[in-house]
Chimera marker file (.cmm) of the C-alpha trace (Angstrom):
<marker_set name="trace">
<marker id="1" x="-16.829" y="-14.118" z="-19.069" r="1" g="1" b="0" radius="0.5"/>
<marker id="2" x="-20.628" y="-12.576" z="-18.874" r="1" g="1" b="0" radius="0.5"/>
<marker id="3" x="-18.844" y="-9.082" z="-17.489" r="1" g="1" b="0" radius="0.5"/>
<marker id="4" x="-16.466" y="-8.923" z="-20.471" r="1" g="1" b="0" radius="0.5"/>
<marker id="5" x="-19.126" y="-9.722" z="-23.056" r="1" g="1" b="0" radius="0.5"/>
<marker id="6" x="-21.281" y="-7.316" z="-21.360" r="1" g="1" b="0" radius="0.5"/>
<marker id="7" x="-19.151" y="-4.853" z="-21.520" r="1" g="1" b="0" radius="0.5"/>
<marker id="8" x="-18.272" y="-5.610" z="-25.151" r="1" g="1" b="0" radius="0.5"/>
<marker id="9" x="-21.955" y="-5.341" z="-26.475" r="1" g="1" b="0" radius="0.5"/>
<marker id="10" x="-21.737" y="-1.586" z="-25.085" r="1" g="1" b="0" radius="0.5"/>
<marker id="11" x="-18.457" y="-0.507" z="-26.857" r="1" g="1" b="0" radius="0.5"/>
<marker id="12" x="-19.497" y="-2.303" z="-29.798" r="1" g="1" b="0" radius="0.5"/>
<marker id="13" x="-22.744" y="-0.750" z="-29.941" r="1" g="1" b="0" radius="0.5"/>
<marker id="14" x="-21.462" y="2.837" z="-28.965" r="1" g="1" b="0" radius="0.5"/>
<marker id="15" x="-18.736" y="2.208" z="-31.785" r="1" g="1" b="0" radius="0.5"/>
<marker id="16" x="-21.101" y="1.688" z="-34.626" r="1" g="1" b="0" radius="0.5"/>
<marker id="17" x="-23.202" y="4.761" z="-33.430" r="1" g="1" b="0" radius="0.5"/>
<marker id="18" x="-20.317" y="6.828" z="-33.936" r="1" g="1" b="0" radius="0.5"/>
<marker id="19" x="-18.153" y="4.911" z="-36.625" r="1" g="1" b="0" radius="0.5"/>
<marker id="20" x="-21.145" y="5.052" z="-38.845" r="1" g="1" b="0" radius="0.5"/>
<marker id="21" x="-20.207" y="9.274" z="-39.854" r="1" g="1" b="0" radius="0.5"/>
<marker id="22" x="-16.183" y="8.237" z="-39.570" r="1" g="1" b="0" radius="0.5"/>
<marker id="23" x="-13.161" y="6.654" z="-40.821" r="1" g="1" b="0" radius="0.5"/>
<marker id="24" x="-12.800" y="3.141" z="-40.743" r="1" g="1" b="0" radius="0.5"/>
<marker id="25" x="-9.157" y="3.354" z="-38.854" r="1" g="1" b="0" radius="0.5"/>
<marker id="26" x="-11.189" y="5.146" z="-35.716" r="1" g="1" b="0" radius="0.5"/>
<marker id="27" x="-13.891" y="1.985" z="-35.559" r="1" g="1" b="0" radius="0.5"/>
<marker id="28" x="-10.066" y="0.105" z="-35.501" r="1" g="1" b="0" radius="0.5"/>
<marker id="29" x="-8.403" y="2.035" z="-32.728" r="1" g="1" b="0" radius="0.5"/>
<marker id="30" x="-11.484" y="3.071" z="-30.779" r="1" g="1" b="0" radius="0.5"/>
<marker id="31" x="-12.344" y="-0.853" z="-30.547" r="1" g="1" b="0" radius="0.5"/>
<marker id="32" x="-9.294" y="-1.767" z="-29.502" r="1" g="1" b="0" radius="0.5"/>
<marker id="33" x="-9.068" y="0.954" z="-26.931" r="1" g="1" b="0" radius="0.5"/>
<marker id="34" x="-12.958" y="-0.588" z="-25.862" r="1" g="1" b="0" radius="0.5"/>
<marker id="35" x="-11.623" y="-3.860" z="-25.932" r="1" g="1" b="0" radius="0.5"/>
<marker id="36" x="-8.815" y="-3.156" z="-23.337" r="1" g="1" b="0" radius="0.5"/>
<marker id="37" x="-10.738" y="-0.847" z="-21.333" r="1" g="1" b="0" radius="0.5"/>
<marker id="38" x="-13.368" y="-3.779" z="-21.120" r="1" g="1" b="0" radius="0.5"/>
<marker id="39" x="-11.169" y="-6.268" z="-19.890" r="1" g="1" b="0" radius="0.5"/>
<marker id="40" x="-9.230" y="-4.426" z="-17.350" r="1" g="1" b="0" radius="0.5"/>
<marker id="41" x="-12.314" y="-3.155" z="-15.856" r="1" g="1" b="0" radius="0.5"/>
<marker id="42" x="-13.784" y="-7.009" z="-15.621" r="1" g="1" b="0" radius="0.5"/>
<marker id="43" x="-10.086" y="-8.621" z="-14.540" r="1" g="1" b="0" radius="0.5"/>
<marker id="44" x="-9.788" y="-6.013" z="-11.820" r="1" g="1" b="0" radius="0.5"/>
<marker id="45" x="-11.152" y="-8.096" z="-8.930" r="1" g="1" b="0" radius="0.5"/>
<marker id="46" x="-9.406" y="-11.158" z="-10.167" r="1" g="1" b="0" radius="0.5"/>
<marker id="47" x="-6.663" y="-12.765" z="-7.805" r="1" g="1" b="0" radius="0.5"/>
<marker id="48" x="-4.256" y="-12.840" z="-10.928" r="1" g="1" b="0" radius="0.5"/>
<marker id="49" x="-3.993" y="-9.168" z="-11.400" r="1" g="1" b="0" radius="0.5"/>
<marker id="50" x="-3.472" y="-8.556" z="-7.576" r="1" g="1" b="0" radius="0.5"/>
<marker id="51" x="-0.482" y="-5.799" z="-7.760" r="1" g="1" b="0" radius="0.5"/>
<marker id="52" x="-1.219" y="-4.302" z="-11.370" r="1" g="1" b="0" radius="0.5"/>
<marker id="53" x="-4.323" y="-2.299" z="-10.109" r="1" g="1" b="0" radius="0.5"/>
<marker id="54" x="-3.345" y="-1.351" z="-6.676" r="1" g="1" b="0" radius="0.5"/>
<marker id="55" x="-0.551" y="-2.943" z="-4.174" r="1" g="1" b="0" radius="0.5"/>
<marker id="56" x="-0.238" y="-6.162" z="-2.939" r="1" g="1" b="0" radius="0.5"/>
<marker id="57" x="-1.405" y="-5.940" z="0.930" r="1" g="1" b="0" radius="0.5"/>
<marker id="58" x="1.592" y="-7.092" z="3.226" r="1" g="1" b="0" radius="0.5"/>
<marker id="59" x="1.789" y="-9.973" z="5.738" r="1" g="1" b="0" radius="0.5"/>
<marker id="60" x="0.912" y="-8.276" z="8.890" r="1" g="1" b="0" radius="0.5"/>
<marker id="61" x="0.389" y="-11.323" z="10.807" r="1" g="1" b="0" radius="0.5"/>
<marker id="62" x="3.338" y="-11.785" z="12.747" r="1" g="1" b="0" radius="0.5"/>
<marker id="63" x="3.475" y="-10.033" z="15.817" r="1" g="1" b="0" radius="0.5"/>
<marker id="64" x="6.199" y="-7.955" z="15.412" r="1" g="1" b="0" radius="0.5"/>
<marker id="65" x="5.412" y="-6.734" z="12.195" r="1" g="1" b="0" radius="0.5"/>
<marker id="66" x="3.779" y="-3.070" z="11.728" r="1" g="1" b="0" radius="0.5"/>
<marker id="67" x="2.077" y="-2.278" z="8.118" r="1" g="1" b="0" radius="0.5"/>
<marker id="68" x="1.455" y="0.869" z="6.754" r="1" g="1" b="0" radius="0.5"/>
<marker id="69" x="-1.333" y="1.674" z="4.998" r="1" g="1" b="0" radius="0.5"/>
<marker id="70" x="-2.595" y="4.572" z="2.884" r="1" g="1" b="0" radius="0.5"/>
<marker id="71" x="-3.309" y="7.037" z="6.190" r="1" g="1" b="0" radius="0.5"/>
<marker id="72" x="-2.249" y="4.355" z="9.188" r="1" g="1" b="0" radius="0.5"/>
<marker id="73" x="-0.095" y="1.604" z="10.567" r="1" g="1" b="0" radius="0.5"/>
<marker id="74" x="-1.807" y="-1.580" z="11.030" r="1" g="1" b="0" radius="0.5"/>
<marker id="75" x="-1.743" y="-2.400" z="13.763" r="1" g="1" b="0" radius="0.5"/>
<marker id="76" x="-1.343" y="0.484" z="15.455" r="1" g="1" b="0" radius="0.5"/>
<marker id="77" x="0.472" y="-1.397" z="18.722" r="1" g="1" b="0" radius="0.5"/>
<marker id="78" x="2.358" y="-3.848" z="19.538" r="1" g="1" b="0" radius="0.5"/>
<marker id="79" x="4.102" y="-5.692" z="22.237" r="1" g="1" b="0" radius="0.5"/>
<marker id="80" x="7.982" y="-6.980" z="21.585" r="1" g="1" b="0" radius="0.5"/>
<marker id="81" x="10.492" y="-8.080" z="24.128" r="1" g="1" b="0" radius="0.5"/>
<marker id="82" x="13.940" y="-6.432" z="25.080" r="1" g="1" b="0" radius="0.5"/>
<marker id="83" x="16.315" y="-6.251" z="22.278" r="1" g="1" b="0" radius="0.5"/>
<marker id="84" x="13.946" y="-8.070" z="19.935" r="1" g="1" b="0" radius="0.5"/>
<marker id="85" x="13.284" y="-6.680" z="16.358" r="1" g="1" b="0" radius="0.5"/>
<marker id="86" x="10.049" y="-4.569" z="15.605" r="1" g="1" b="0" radius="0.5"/>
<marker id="87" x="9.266" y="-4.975" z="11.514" r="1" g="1" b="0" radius="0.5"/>
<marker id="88" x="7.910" y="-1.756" z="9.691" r="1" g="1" b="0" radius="0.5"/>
<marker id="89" x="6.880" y="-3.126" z="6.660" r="1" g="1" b="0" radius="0.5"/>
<marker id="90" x="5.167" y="-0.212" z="3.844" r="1" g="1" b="0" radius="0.5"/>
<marker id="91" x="3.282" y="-1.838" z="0.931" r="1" g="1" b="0" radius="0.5"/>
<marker id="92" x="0.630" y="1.094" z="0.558" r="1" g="1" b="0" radius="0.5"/>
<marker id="93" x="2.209" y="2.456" z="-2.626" r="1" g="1" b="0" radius="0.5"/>
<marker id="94" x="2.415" y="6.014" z="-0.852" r="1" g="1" b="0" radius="0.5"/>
<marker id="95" x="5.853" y="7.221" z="0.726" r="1" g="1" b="0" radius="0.5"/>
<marker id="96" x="5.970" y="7.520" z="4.920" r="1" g="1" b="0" radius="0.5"/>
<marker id="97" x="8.913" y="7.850" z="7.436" r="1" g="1" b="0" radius="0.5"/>
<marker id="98" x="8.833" y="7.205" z="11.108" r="1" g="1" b="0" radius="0.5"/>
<marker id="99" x="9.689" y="9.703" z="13.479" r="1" g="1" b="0" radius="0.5"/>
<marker id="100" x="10.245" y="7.931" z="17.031" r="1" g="1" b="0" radius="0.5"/>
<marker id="101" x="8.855" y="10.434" z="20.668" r="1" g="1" b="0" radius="0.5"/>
<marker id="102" x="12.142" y="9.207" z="21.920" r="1" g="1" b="0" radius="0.5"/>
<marker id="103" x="14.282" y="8.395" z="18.550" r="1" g="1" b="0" radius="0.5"/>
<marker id="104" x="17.428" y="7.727" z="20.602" r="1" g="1" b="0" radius="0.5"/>
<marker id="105" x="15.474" y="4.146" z="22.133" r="1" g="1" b="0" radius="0.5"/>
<marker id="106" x="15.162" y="3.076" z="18.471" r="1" g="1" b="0" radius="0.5"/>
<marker id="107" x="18.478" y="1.107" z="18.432" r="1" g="1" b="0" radius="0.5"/>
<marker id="108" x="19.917" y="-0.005" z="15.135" r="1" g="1" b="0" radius="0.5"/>
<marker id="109" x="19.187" y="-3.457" z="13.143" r="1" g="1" b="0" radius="0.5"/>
<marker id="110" x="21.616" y="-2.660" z="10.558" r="1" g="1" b="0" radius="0.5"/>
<marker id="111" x="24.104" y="0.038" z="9.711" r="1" g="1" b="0" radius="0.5"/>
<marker id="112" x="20.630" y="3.321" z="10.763" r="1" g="1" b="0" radius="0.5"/>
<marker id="113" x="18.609" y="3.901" z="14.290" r="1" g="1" b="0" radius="0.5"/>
<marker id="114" x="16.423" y="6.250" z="15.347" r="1" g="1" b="0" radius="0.5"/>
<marker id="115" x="13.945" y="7.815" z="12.917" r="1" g="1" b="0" radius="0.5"/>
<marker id="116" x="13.497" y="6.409" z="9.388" r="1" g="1" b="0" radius="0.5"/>
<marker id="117" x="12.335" y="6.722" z="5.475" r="1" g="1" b="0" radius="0.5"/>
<marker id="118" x="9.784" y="4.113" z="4.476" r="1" g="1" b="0" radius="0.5"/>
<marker id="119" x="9.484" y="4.152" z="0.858" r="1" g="1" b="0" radius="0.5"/>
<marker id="120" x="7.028" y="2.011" z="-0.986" r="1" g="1" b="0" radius="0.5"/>
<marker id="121" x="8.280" y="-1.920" z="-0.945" r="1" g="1" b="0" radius="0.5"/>
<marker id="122" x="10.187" y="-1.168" z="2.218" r="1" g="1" b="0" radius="0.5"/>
<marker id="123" x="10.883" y="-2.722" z="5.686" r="1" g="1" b="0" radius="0.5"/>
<marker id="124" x="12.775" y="-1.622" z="8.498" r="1" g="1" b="0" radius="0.5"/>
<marker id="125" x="14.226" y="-2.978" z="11.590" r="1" g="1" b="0" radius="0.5"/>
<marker id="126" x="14.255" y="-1.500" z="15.005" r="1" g="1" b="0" radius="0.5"/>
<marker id="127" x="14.805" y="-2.548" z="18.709" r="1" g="1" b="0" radius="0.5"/>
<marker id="128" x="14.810" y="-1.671" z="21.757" r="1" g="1" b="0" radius="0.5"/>
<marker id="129" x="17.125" y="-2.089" z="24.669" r="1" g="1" b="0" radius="0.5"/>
<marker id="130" x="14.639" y="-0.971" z="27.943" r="1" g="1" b="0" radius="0.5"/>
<marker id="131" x="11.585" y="-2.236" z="28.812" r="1" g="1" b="0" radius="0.5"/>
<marker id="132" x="8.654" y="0.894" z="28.358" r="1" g="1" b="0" radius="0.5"/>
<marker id="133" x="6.048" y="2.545" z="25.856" r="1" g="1" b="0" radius="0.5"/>
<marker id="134" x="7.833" y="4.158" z="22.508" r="1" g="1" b="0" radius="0.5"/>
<marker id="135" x="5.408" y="6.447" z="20.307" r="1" g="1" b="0" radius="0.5"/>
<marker id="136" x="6.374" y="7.073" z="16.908" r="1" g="1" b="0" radius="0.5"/>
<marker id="137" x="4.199" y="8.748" z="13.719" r="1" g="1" b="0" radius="0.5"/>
<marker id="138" x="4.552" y="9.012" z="10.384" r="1" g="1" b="0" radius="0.5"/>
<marker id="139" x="5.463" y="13.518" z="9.832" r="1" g="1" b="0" radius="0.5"/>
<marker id="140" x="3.793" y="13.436" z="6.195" r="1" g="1" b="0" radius="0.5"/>
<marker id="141" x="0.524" y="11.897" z="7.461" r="1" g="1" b="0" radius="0.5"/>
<marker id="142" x="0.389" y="12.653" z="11.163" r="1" g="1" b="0" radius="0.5"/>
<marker id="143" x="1.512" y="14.331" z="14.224" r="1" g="1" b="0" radius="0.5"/>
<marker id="144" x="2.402" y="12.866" z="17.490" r="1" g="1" b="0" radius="0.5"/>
<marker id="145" x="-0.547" y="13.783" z="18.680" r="1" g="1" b="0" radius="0.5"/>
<marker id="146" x="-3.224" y="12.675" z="15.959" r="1" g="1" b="0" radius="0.5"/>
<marker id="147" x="-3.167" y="11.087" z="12.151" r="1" g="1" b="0" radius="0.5"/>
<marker id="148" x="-1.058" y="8.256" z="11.622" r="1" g="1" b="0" radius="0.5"/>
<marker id="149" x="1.077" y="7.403" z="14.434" r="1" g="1" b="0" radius="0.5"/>
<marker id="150" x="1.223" y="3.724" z="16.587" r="1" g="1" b="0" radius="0.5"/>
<marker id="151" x="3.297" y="2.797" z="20.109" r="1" g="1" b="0" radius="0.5"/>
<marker id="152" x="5.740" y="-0.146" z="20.455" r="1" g="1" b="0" radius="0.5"/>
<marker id="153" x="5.297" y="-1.545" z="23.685" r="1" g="1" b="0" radius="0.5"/>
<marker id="154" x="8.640" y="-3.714" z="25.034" r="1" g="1" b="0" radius="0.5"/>
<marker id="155" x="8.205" y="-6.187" z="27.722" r="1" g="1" b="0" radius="0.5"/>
<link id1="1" id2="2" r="1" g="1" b="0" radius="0.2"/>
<link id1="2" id2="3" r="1" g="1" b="0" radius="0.2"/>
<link id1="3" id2="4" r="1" g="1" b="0" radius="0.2"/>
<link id1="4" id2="5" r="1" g="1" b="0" radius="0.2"/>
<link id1="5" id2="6" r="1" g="1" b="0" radius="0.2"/>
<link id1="6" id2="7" r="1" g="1" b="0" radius="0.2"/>
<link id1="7" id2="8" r="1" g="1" b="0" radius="0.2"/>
<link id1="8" id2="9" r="1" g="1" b="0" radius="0.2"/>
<link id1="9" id2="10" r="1" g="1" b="0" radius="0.2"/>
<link id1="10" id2="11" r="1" g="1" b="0" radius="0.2"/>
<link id1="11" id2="12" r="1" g="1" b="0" radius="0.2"/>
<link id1="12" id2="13" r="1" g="1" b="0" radius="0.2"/>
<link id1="13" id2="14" r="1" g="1" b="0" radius="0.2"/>
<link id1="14" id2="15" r="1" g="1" b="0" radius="0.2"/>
<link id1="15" id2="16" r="1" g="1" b="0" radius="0.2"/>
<link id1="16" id2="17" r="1" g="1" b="0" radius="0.2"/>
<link id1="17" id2="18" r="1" g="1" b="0" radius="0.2"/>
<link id1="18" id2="19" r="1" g="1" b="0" radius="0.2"/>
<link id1="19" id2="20" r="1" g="1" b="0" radius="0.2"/>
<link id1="20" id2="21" r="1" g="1" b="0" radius="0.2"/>
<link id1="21" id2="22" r="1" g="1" b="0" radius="0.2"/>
<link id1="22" id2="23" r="1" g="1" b="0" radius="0.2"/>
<link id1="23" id2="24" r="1" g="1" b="0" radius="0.2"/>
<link id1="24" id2="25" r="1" g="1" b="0" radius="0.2"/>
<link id1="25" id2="26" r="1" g="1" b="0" radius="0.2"/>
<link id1="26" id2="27" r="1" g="1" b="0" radius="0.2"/>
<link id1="27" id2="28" r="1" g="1" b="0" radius="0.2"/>
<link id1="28" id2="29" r="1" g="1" b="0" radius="0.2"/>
<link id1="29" id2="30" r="1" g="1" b="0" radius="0.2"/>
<link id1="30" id2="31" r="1" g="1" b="0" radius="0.2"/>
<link id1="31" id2="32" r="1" g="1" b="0" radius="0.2"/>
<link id1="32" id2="33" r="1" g="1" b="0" radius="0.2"/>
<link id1="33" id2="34" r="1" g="1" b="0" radius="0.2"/>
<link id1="34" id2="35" r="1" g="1" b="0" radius="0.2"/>
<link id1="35" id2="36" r="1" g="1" b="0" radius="0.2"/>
<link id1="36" id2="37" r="1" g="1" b="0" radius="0.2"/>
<link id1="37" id2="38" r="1" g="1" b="0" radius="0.2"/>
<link id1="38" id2="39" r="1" g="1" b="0" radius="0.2"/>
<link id1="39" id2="40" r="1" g="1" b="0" radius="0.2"/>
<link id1="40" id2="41" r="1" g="1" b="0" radius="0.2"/>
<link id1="41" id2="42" r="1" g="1" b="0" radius="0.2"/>
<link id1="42" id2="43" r="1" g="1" b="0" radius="0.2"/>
<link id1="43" id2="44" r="1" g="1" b="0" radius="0.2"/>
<link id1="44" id2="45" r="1" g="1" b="0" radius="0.2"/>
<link id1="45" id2="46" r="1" g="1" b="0" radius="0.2"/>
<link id1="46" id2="47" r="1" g="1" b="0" radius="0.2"/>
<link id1="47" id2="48" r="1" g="1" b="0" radius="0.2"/>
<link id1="48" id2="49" r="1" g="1" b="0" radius="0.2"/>
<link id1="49" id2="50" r="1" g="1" b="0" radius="0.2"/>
<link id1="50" id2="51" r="1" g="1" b="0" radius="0.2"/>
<link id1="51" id2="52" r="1" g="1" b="0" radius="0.2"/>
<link id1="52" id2="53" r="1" g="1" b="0" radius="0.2"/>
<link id1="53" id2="54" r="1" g="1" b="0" radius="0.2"/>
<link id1="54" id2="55" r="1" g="1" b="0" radius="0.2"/>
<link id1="55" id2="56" r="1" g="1" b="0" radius="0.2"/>
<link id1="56" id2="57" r="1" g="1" b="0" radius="0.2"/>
<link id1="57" id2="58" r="1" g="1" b="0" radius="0.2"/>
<link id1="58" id2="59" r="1" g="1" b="0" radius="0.2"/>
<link id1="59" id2="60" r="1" g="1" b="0" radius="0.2"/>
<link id1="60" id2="61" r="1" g="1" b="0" radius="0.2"/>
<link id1="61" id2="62" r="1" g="1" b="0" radius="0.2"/>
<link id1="62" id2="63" r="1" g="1" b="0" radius="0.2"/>
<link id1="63" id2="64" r="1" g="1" b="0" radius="0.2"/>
<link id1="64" id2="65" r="1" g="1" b="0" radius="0.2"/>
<link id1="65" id2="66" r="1" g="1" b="0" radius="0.2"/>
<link id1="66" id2="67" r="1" g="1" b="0" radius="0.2"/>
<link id1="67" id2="68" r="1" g="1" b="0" radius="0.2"/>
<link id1="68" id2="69" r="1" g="1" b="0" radius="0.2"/>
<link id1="69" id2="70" r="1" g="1" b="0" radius="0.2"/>
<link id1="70" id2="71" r="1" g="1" b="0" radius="0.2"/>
<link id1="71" id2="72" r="1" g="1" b="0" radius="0.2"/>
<link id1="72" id2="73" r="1" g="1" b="0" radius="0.2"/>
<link id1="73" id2="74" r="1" g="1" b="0" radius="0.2"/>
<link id1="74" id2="75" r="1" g="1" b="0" radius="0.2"/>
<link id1="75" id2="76" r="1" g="1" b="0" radius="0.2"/>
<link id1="76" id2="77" r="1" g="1" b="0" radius="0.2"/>
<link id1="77" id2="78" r="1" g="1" b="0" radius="0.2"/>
<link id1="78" id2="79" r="1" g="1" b="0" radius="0.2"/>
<link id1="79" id2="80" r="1" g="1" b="0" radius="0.2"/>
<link id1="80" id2="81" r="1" g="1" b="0" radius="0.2"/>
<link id1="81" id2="82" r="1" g="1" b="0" radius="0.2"/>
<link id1="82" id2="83" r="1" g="1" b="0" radius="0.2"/>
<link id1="83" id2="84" r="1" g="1" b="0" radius="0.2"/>
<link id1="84" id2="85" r="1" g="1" b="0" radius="0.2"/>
<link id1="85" id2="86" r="1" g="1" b="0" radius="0.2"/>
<link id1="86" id2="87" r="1" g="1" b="0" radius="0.2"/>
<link id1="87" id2="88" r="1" g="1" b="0" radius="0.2"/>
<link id1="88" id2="89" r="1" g="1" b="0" radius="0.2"/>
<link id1="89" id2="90" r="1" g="1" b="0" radius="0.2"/>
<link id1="90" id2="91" r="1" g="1" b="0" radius="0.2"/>
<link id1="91" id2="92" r="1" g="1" b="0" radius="0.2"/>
<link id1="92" id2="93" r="1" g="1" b="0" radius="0.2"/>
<link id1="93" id2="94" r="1" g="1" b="0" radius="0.2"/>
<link id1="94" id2="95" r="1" g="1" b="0" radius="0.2"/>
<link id1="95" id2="96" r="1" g="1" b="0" radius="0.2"/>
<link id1="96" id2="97" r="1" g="1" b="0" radius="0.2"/>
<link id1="97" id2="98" r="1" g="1" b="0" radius="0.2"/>
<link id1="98" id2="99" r="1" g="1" b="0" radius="0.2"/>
<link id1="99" id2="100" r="1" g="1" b="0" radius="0.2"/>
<link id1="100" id2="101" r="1" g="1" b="0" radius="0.2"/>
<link id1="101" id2="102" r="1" g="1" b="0" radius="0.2"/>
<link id1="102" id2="103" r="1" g="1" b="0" radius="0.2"/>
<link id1="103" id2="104" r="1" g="1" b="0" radius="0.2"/>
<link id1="104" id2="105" r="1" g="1" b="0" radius="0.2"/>
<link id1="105" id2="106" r="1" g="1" b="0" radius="0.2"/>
<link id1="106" id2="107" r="1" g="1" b="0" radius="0.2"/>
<link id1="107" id2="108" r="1" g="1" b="0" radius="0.2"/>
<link id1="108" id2="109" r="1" g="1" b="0" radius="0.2"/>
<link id1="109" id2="110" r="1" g="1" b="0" radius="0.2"/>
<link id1="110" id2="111" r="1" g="1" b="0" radius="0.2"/>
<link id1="111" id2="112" r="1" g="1" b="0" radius="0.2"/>
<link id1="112" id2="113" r="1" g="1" b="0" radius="0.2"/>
<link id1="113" id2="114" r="1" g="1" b="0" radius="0.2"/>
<link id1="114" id2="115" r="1" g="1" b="0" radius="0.2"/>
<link id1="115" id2="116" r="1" g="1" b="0" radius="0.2"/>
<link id1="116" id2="117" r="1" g="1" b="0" radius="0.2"/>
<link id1="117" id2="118" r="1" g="1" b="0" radius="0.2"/>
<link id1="118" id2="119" r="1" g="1" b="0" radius="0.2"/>
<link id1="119" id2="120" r="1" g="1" b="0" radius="0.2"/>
<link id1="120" id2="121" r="1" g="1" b="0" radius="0.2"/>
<link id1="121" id2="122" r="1" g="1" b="0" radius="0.2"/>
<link id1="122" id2="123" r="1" g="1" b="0" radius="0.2"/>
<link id1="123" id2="124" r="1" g="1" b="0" radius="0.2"/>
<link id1="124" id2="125" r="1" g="1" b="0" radius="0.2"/>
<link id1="125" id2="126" r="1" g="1" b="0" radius="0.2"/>
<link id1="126" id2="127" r="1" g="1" b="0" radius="0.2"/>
<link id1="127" id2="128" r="1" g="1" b="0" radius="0.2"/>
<link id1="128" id2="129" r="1" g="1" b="0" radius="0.2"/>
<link id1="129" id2="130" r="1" g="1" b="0" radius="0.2"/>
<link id1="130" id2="131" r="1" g="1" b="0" radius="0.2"/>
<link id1="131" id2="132" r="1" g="1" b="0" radius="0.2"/>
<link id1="132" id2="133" r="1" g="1" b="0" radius="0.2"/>
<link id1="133" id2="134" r="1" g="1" b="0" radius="0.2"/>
<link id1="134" id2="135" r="1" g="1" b="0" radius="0.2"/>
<link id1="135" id2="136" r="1" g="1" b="0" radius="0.2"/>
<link id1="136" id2="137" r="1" g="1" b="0" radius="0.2"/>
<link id1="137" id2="138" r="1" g="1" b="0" radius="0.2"/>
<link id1="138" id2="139" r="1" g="1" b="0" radius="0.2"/>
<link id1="139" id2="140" r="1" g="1" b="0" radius="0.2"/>
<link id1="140" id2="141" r="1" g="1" b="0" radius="0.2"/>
<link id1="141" id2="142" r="1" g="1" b="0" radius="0.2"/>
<link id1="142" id2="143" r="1" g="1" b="0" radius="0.2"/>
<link id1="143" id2="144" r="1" g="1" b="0" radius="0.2"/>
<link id1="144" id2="145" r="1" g="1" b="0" radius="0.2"/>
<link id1="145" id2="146" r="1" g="1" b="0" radius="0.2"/>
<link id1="146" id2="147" r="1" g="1" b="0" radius="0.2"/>
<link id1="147" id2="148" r="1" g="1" b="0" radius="0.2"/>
<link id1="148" id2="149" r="1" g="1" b="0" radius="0.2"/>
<link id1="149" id2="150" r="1" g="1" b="0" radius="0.2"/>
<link id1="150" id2="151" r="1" g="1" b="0" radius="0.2"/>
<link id1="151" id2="152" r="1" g="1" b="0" radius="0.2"/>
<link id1="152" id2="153" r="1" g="1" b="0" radius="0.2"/>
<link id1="153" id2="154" r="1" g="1" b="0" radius="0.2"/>
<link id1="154" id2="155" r="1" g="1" b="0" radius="0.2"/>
</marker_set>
């Protein structure tokens, strides 16, 4: 790996600068400290580590499905039919909840309706009985009004 040998040659050579005056136990621990720091900052990008860094994005391909991100639900509409399930689905890593315009529409899937808590590594369930426009936000990031809020549309 070029990056990781790269990176090496600079800890190594910053090491020696300041090892040269010290103990031989701070070369040890400062080099392994290098070492680590080194490889985490080349193995970052990789596909493997996906999850340690930061959070695995979720699926928001079906069309159902709303995903939260840091600051906004992706995307930030969507069209259901009557009675059929919309998906809330929060893989940011940061805590939201969903406060519905009209939380009394928001009909259970499950033993909760209405509004809702969307920790990290959460989904939700909610339907709709009647066809019309329901606007919902998340209250920590947004307003009804502006920030982070979406509409589900049921057809």
């Amino acid at each position: 790996m070029p990056c990781l040998r790269r990176r090496l040659r600079l800890a190594f050579g910053m090491l020696t600068a300041s090892a040269a005056a010290s103990f031989a136990w701070r070369r040890l621990v400062l080099g392994r400290f290098f070492l680590v720091a080194a490889a985490a900052a080349c193995l970052k990008g990789s596909d493997m580590f996906t999850g340690l860094f930061e959070p695995t994005p979720a699926d928001c391909s079906p069309g159902d499905t709303f995903c939260m991100t840091t600051l906004s639900f992706t995307p930030t509409s969507r069209v259901v039919g009557v009675n059929a399930a919309a998906i809330w689905i929060n893989a940011s890593g940061v805590t939201h909840d969903i406060a519905f315009d009209t939380p009394e529409a928001a009909l259970a899937v499950g033993p909760d309706a209405g509004n809702f808590q969307a920790a990290h590594q959460t989904s939700n369930h909610r339907k709709f009985a009647a066809a019309g426009s329901y606007a919902f936000h998340c209250t920590i990031h947004g307003t009804a009004t502006s920030g982070m809020r979406g509409t589900v549309v049921v057809q």
